[in-house]
C-alpha positions as a Python dict, from the first residue, in 0.01 Angstrom:
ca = {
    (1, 'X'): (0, 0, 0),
    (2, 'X'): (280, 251, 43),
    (3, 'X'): (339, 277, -313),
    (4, 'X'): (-10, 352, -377),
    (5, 'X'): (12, 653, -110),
    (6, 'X'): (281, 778, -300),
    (7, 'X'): (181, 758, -591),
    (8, 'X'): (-145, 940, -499),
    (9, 'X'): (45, 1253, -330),
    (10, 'X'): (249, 1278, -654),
    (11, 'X'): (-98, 1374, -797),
    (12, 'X'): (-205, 1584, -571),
    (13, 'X'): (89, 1781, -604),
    (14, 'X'): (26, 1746, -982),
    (15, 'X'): (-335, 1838, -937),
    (16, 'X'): (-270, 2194, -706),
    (17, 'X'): (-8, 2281, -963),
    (18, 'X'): (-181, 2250, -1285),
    (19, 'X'): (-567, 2288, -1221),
    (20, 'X'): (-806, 2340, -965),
    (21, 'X'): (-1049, 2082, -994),
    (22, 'X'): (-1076, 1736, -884),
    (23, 'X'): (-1334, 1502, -1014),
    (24, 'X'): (-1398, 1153, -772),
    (25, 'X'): (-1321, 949, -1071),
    (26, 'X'): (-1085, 1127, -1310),
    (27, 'X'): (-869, 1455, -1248),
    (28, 'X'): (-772, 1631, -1612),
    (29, 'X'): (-512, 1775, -1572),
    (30, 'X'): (-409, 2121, -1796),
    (31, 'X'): (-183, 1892, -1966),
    (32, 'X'): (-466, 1747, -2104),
    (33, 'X'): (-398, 1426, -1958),
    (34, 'X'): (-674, 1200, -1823),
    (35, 'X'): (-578, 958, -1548),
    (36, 'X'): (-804, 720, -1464),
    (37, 'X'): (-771, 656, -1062),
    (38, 'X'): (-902, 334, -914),
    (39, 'X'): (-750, 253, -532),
    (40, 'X'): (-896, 178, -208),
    (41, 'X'): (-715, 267, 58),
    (42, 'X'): (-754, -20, 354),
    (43, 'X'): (-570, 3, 711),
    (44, 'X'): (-718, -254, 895),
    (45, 'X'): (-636, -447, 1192),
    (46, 'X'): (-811, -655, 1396),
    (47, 'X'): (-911, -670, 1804),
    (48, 'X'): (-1002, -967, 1981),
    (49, 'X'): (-1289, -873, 2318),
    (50, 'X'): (-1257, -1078, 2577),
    (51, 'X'): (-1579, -1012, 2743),
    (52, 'X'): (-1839, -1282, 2608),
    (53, 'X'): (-2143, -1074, 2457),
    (54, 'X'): (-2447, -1169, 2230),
    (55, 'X'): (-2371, -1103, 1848),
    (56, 'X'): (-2602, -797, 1863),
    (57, 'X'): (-2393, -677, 2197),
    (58, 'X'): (-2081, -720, 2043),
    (59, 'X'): (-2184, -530, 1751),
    (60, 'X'): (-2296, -234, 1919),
    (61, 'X'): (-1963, -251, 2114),
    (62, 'X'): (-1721, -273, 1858),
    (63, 'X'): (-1862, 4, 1650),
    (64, 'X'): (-1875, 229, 2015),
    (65, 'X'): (-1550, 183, 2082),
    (66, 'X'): (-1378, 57, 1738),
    (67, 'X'): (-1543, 76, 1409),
    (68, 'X'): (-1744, -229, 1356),
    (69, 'X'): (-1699, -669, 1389),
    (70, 'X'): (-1395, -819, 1187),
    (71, 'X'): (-1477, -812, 802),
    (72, 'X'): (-1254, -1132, 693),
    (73, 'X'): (-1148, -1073, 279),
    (74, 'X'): (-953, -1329, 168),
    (75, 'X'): (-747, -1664, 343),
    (76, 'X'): (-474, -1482, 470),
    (77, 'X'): (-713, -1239, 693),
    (78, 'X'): (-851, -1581, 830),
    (79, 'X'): (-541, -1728, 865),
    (80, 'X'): (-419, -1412, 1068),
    (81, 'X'): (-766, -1396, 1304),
    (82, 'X'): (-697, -1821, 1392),
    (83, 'X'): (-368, -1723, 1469),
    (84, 'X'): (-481, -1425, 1710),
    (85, 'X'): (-729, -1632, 1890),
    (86, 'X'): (-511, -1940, 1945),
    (87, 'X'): (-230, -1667, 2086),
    (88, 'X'): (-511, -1558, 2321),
    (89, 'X'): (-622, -1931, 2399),
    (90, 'X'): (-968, -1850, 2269),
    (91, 'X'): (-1144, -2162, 2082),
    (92, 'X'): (-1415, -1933, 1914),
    (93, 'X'): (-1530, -1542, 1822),
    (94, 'X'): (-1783, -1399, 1671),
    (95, 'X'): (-1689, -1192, 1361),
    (96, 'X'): (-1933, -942, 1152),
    (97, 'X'): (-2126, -1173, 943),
    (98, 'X'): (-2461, -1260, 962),
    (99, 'X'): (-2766, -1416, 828),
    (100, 'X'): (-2965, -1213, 553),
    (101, 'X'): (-2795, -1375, 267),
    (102, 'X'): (-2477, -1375, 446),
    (103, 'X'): (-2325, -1035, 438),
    (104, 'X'): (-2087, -820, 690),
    (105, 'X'): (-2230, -565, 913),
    (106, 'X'): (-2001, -295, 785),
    (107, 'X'): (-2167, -376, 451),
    (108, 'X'): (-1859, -444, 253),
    (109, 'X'): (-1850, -633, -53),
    (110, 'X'): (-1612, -936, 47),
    (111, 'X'): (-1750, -1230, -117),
    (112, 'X'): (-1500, -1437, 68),
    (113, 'X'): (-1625, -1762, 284),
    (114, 'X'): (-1441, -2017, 455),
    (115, 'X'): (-1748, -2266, 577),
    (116, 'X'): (-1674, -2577, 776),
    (117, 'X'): (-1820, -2829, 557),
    (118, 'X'): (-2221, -2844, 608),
    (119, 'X'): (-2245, -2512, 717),
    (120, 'X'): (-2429, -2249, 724),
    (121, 'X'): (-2711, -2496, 800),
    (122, 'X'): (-2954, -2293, 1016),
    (123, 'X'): (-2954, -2544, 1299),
    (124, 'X'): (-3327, -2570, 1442),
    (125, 'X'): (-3433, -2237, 1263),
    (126, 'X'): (-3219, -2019, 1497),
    (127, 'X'): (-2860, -1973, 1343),
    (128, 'X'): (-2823, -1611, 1179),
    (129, 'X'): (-2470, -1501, 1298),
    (130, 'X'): (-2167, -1664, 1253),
    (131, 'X'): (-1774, -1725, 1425),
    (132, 'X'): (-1481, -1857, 1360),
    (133, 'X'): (-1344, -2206, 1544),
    (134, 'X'): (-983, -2191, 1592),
    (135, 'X'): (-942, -2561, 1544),
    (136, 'X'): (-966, -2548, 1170),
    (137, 'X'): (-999, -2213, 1078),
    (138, 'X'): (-1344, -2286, 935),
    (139, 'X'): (-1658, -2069, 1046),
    (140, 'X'): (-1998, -2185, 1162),
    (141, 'X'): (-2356, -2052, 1193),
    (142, 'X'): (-2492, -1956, 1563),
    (143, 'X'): (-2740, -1850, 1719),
    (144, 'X'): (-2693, -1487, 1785),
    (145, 'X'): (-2805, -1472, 2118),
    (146, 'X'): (-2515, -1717, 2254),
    (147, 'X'): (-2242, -1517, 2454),
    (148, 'X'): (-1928, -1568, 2255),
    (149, 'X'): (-1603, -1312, 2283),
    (150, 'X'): (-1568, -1133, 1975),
    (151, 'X'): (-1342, -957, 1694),
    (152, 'X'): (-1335, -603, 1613),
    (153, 'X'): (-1196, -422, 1302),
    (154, 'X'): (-1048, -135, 1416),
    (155, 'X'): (-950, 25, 1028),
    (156, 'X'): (-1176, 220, 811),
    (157, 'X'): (-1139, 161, 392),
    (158, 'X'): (-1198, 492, 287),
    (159, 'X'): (-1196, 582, -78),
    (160, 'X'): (-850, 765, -201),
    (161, 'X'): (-1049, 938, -429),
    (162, 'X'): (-1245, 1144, -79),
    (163, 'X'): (-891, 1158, 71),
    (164, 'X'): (-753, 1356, -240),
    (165, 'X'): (-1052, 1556, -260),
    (166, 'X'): (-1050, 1690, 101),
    (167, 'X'): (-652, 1757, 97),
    (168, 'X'): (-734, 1965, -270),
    (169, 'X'): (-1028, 2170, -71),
    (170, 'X'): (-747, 2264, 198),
    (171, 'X'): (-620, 2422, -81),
    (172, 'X'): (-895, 2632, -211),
    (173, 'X'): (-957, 2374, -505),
    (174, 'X'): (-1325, 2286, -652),
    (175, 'X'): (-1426, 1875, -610),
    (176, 'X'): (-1696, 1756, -784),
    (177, 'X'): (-1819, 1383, -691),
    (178, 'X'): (-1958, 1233, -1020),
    (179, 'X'): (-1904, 891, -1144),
}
């Protein structure tokens, strides 16, 4: 990610110096150069709760006093939380995702899943959250209401295109958000 942060202040610096407006998905330049910008910015890390709460509880906690439950993206994110609770000597956490066709509470668009084989299976009607067992890094659905500690992401992904926006207004520039 570092040489995408560089590479986005060597526009802005372009942008102040040879026009004052910034568009969300293309800056033209005076040169008469279009560059097409597409990066998300992502600095997340993860913080495993203690305290055993209900899904719902833990929810409202993490975005309180982080910004929401663990998002997982890919393998290596799961790999990563598995490692963090077996460090901690915790056998199962709760993580963002939940029942209504499986998506993350911070509404992100990870598609990723890493199902123990025959899950999600809605055990007796009453599984709409899910958690991830440390014994084979696979997840599982449960119910929400069972007390279960709990991961919270403490990053934000925030669009670069915002960031380079609000550093151009600092500077008396015009953004316009269009797609």
């Amino acid at each position: 990610y570092y040489y995408y942060f560089c590479l986005a202040y060597v526009f802005i610096i372009a942008i102040i110096i040879f026009n004052k407006t910034c568009f969300m998905l293309f800056c033209v330049l005076k040169l008469n150069i279009l560059f097409t910008i597409h990066l998300i910015s992502t600095t997340n890390t993860t913080v495993l709760i203690q305290e055993k709460k209900s899904w719902s509880d833990a929810l409202n906690y993490c975005r309180l006093y982080h910004t929401d439950l663990a998002t997982i993206e890919n393998q290596d994110e799961n790999t990563e939380l598995k490692l963090l609770l077996n460090d901690q000597n915790v056998d199962t956490a709760y993580m963002g995702l939940y029942r209504d066709k499986w998506k993350w509470s911070d509404q992100s668009s990870s598609v990723f899943r890493a199902w123990r084989s025959s899950e999600p299976n809605n055990f007796n009607g009453i599984e709409f959250c899910a958690h991830l067992s440390v014994l084979n890094a696979q997840w599982n659905d449960i119910s929400c209401s069972f007390k279960h500690r709990y991961v919270c992401g403490t990053g934000k992904k925030t669009s670069l295109f915002a960031d380079v926006c609000m550093i151009l207004a600092l500077y008396g520039t015009n953004c316009e958000f269009t797609a």
